[in-house]
N, C-alpha and C positions, 0 to 999 in steps of 0.2 A: 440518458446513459453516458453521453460524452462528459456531460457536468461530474458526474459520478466519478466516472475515471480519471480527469483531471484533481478532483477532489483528494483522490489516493494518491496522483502520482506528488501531488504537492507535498502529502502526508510524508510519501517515502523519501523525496528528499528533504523533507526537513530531519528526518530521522535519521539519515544518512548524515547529515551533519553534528547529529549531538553523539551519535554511537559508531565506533569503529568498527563496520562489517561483525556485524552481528547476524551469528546463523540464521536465528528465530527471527529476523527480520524476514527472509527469504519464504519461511511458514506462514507468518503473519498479516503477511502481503497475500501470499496464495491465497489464503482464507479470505480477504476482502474480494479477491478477483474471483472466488466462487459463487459468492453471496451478491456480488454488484447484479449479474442478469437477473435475479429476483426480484428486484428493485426496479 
């Protein structure tokens, strides 16, 4: 699970760097952090 979440947060920032605060980031992230405990 830690690999998981490390996994996203790298995602978010790398995302964070190509797009300037992008709402749908804030969604698109939720959606990963709902879906990680299934995994």
């Amino acid at each position: 699970l830690n690999a998981a979440f490390d996994a996203v947060q790298s995602i978010v920032k790398a995302e964070r760097l190509r797009r300037d605060r992008r709402h749908g980031m804030f969604d698109f992230v939720r959606e990963l952090l709902e879906e990680t405990p299934s995994l």
